[in-house]
C-alpha positions as a Markdown table, in Angstrom:
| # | Residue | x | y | z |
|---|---|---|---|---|
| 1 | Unk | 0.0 | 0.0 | 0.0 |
| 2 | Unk | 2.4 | 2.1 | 0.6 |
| 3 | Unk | 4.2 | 1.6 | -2.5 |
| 4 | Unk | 0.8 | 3.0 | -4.3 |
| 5 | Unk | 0.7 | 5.6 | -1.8 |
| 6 | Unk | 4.1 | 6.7 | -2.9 |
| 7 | Unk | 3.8 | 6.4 | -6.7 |
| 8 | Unk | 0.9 | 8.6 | -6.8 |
| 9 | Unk | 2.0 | 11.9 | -4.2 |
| 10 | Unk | 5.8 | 12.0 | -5.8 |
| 11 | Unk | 7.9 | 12.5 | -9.1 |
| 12 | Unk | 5.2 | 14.6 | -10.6 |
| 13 | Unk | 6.1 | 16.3 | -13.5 |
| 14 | Unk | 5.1 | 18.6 | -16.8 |
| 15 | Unk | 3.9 | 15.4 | -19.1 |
| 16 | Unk | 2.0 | 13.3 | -16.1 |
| 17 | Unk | 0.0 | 16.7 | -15.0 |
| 18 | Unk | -1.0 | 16.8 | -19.0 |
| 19 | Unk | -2.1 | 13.5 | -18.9 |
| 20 | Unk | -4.0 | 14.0 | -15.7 |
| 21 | Unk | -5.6 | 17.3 | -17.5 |
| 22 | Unk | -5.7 | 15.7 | -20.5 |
| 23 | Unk | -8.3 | 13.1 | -19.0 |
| 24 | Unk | -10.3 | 15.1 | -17.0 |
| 25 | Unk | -10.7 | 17.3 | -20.0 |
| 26 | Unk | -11.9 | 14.1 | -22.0 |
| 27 | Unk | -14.3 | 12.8 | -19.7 |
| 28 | Unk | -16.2 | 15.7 | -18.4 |
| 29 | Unk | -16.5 | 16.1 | -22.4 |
| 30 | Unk | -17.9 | 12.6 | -22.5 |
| 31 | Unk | -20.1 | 13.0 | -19.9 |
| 32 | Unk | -21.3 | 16.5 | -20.9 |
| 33 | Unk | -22.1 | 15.2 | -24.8 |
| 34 | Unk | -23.0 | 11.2 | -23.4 |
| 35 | Unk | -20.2 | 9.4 | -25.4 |
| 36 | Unk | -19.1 | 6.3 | -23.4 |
| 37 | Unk | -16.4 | 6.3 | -26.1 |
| 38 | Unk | -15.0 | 9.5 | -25.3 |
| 39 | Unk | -14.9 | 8.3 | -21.7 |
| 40 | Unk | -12.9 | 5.2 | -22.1 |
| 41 | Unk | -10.5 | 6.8 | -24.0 |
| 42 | Unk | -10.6 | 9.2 | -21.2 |
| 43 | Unk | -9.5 | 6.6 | -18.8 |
| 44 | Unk | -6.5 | 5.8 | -20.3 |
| 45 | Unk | -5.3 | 8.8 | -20.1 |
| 46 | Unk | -5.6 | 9.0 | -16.3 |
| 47 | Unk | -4.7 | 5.7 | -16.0 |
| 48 | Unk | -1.4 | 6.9 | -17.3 |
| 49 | Unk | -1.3 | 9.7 | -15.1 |
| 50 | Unk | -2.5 | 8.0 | -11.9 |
| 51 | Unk | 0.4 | 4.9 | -11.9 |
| 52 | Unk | 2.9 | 7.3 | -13.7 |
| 53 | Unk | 3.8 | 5.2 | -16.8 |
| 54 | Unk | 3.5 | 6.3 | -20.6 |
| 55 | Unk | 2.8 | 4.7 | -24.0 |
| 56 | Unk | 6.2 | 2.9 | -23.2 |
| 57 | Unk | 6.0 | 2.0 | -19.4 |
| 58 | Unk | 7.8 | 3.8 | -17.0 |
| 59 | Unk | 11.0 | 4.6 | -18.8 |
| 60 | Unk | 10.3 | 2.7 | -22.1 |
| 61 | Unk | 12.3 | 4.6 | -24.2 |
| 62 | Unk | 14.9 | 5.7 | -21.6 |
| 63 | Unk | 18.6 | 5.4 | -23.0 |
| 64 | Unk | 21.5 | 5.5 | -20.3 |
| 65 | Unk | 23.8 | 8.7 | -20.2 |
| 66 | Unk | 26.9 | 8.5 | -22.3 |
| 67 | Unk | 29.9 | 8.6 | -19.6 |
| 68 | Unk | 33.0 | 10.8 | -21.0 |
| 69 | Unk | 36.4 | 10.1 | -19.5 |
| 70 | Unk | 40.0 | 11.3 | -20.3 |
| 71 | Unk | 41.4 | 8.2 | -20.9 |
| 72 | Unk | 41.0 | 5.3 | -24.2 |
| 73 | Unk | 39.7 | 1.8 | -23.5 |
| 74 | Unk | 42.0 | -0.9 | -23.8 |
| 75 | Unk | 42.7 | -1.4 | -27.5 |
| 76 | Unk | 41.7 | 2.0 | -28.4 |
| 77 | Unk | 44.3 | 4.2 | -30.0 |
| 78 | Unk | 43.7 | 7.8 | -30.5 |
| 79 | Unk | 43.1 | 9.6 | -33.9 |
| 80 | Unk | 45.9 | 11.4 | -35.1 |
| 81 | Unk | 44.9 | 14.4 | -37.4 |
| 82 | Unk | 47.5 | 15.8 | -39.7 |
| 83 | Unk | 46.9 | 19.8 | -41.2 |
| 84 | Unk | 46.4 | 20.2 | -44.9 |
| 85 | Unk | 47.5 | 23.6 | -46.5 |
């Protein structure tokens, strides 16, 4: 419980508050013109906002940061450039 608790009051941020406006803004539509349609799709929007997770999951399409460092792997030699006048 506590877990849920957790994932819904933190890491809220500029694309799960759009979701979360996104669905309210579809399902008082649905309810105002009676599309049940409009409503599910509406769910899945807050869905997505409630639990935090995207088209992807949580992360889907994350990619690690590329770590830089001053010196060459093993095997690695480094490029030498020679000046053309």
């Amino acid at each position: 419980m506590s877990d849920l608790k957790q994932r819904l009051f933190t890491n809220w941020h500029l694309m799960r508050i759009m979701r979360l406006g996104i669905g309210i803004m579809l399902i008082v539509m649905g309810i105002q013109s009676k599309d049940w349609a409009m409503g599910l799709f509406s769910i899945f929007f807050l869905y997505q906002a409630v639990m935090d997770t995207g088209c992807c999951g949580t992360q889907g399409c994350y990619a690690p940061p590329v770590r830089k460092s001053n010196t060459h792997a093993a095997g690695e030699e480094e490029a030498e450039y020679e000046e053309i006048k």
